[in-house]
C-alpha atoms as one frame of an Amber mdcrd trajectory, in Angstrom:
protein
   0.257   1.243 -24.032   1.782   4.165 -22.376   4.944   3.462 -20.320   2.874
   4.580 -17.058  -0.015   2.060 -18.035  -0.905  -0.112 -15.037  -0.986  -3.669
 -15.885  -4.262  -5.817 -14.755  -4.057  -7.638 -11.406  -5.995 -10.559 -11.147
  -9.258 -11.076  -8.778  -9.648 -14.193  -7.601 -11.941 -16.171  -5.106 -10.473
 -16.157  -1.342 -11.705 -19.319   0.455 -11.243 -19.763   3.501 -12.861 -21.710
   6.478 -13.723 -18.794   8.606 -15.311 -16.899   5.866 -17.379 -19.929   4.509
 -18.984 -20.646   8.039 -20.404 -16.882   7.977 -21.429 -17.360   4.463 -19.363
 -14.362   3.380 -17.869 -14.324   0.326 -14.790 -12.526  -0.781 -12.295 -12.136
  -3.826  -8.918 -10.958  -3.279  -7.205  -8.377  -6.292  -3.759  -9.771  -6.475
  -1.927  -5.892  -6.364   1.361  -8.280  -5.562   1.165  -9.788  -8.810   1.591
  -6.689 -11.351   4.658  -6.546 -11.178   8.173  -8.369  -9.444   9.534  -4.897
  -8.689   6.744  -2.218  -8.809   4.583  -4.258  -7.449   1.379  -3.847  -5.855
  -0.132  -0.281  -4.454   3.061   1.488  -4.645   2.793   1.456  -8.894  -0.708
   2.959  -8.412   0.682   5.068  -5.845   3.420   6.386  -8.136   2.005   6.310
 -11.406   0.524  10.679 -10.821   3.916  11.835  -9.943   5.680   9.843 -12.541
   3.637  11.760 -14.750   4.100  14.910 -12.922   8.030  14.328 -12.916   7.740
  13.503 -16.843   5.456  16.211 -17.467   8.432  18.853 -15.609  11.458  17.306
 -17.163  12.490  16.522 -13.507  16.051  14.511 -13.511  15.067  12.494 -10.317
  12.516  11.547  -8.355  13.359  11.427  -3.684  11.731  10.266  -1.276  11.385
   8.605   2.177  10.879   5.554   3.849  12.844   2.680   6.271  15.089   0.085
   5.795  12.427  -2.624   4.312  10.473   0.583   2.374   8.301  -1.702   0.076
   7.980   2.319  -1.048  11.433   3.113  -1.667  12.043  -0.470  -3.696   9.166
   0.745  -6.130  10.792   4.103  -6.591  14.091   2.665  -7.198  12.926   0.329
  -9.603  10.525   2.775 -11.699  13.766   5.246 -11.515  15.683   2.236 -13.139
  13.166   1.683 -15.698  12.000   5.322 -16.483  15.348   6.755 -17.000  15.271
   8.983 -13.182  17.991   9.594 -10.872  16.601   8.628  -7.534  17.340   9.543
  -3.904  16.038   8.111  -0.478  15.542   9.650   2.891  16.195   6.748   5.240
  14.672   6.453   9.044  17.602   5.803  11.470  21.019   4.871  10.702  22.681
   2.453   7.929  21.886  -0.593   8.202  22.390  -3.566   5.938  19.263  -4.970
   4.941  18.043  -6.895   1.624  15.948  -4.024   0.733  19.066  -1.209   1.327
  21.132  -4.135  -1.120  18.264  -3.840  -3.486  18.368   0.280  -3.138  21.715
   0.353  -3.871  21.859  -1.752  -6.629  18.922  -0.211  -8.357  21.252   3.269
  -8.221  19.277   4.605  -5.253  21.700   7.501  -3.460  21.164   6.846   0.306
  20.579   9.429   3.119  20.074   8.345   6.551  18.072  10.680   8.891  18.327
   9.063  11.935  15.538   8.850  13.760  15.115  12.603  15.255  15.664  13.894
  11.414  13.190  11.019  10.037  10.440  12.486  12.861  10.900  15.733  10.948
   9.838  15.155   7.944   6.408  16.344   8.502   7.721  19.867   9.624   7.193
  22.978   7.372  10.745  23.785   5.276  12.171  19.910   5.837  12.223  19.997
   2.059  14.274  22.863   1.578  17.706  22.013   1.923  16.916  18.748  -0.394
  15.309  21.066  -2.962  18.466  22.442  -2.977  20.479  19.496  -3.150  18.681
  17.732  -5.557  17.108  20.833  -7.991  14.281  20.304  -9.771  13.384  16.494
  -8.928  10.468  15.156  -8.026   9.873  15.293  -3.539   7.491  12.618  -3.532
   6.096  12.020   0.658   6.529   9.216   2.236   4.535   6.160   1.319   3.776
   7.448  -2.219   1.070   9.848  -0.508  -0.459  13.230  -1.350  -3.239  13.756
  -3.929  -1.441  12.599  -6.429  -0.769   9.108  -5.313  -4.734   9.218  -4.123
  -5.534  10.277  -7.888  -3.110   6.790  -8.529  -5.112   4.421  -6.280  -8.675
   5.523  -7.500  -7.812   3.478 -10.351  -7.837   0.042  -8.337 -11.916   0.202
  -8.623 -11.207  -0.135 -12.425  -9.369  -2.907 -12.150 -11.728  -4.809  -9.720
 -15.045  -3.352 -11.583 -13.575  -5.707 -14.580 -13.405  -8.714 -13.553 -16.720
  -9.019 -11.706 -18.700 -10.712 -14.082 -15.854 -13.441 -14.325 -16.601 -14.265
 -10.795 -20.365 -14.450 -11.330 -20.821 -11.568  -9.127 -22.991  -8.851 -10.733
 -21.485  -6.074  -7.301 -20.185  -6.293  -4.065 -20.565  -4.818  -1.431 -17.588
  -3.608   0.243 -13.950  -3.527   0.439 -11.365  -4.563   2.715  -7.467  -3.412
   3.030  -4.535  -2.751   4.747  -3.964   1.136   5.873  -0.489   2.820   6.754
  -0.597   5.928   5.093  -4.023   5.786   3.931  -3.250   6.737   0.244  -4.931
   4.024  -1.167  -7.635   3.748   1.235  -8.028   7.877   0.160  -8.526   6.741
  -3.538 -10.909   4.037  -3.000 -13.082   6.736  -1.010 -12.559   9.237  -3.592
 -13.253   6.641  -6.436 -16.533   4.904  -4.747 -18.276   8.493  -3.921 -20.007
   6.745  -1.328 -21.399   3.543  -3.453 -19.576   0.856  -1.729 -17.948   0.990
   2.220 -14.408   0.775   1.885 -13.058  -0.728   5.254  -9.483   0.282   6.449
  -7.522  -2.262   8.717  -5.063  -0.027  10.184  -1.744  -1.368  10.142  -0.024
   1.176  12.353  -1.689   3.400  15.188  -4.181   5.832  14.819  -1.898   9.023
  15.156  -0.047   7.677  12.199  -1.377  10.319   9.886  -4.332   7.982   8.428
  -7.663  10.079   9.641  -5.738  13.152   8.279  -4.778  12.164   5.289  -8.370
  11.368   4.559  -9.709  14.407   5.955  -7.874  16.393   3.536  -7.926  14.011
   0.299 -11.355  12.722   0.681 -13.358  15.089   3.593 -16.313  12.902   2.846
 -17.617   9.643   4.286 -18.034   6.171   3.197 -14.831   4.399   4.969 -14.669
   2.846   8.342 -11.810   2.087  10.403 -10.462  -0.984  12.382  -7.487  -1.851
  14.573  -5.131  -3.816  12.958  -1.479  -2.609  14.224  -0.867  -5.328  17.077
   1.406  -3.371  19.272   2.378  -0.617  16.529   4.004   0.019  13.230   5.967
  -2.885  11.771   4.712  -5.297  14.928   3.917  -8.413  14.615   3.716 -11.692
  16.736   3.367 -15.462  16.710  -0.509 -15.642  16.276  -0.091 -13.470  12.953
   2.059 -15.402  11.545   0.528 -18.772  12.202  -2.480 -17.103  11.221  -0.454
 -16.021   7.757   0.670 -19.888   7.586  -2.834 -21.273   7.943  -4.274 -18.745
   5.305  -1.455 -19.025   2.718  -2.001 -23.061   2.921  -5.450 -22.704   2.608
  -5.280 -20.147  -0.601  -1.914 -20.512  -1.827  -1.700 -16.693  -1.932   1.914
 -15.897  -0.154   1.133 -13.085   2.375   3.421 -10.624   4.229   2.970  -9.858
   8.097   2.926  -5.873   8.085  -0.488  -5.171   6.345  -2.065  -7.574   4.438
  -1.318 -10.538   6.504  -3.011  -7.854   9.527  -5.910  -6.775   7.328  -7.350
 -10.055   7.269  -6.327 -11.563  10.186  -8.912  -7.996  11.626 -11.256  -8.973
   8.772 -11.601 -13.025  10.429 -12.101 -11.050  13.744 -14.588  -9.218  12.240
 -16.448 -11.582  10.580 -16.305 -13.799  13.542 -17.969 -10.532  14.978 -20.779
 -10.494  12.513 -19.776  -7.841  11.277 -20.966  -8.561   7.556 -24.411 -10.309
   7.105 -24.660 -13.504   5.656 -24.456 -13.158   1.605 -22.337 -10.303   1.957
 -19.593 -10.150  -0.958 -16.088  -8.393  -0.103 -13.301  -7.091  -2.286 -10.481
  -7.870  -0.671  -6.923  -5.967  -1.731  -3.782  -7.503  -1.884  -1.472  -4.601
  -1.336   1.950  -6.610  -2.106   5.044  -5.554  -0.712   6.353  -9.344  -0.049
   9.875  -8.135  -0.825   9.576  -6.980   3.095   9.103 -10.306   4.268  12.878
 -10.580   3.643  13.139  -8.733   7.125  12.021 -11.009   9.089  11.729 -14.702
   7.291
């Protein structure tokens, strides 16, 4: 097994009452499970430009993200392992936060932005000056994103495409996820070459950079996309996280309120919609990044 060898995520049954009375069924691929510290999309996300740093003899790998980056943990953690220096760009000003404790004790060197540099990062030349700092490593964007970490997440159809017959299920019919960056909503597309919908609950607003990044990974169809942010990026409010209490009693599955906990408290909504015909069978990704919940349990 090569050191950059995802390990297998387990698919399981979801059941829950709301899905049941619309006679939908769904499994959920446990992403959060892979791993305690590169743990679910972000290892799929990171596993091309791991290669890509190996491949250049890069000493480090930087990078961007906030002050719970479920992101930035991975990268510090597969810097630890992997034998990479690692630097993060952080949005807004220090702050002492579980995951910053984690980042520093993982050897992460710390740069904070603020919030007008952070906005920048999208800006031709912002890498520049960090190229220069930091020679030769590895400028990975924010999130993990980029073809590369696309080329990462196509490989999450593998993992579900195995484990089908365990469930009974001989296909499916669609999938359902979180979005932020779209990355792994990208692969999926790329991966499924129109076969199966792959349904995007956006997490964060729509100018977030989600439609583009698919326009210029994917440029095909095949994807749909639904509201999911509740107020805007890293919101959240009392009905989501009862909502999160009622599922995680229900399935046992611990849940976190910035994406996954939003993708299917949209998907209910949907299927309360009738959205998906009776008989309908989802694929459901569990995208991890629980060490966030730290933020705000």
């Amino acid at each position: 097994m090569h050191a950059f060898d995802l390990p297998q995520a387990p698919l399981h049954p979801l059941n829950l009452p709301w899905l049941e009375n619309a006679r939908v069924e769904a499994a959920i691929l446990r992403l959060d499970l892979i791993d305690p510290l590169i743990s679910g999309n972000k290892w799929f996300k990171l596993r091309h430009h791991l290669q890509q740093a190996t491949a250049s003899n890069a000493p480090g790998l930087i990078s961007l993200g906030g002050n719970h980056s479920n992101h930035l943990h991975a990268l510090a953690a597969a810097g630890k392992r992997f034998g990479f220096a690692t630097a993060g760009l952080l949005r807004g000003h220090a702050q002492d936060t579980p995951t910053v404790r984690d980042l520093q004790a993982l050897g992460m060197q710390l740069h904070w932005l603020g919030y007008g540099g952070y906005r920048a990062r999208n800006q031709p030349g912002f890498w520049q000056p960090w190229q220069a700092r930091y020679p030769g490593w590895q400028c990975i964007p924010e999130g993990g994103g980029g073809l590369a970490g696309a080329q990462g997440c196509a490989l999450i159809l593998q993992q579900a495409r195995a484990q089908l017959a365990a469930l009974g299920w001989a296909d499916y019919d669609a999938w359902w996820l979180a979005a932020g960056t779209g990355t792994t909503l990208a692969g999926l597309v790329l991966a499924e070459e129109g076969r199966h919908a792959v349904h995007g609950a956006l997490a964060v607003p729509r100018d977030h950079g989600v439609a583009q990044v698919l326009t210029e990974l994917a440029g095909r169809q095949g994807y749909q996309l639904h509201d999911a942010c509740r107020g805007g990026f890293g919101k959240f409010d009392d009905e989501l996280l009862a909502f999160i209490a009622d599922c995680e009693r229900h399935t046992g599955v611990p849940l976190e309120a910035l994406y996954t906990g939003k993708a299917l408290l949209a998907l209910r909504q949907q299927v309360e919609a009738g959205l998906f015909a009776p008989g309908t069978r989802l694929i459901v990704v569990h995208t991890g990044g629980l060490q966030g919940r730290r933020g705000y349990l």
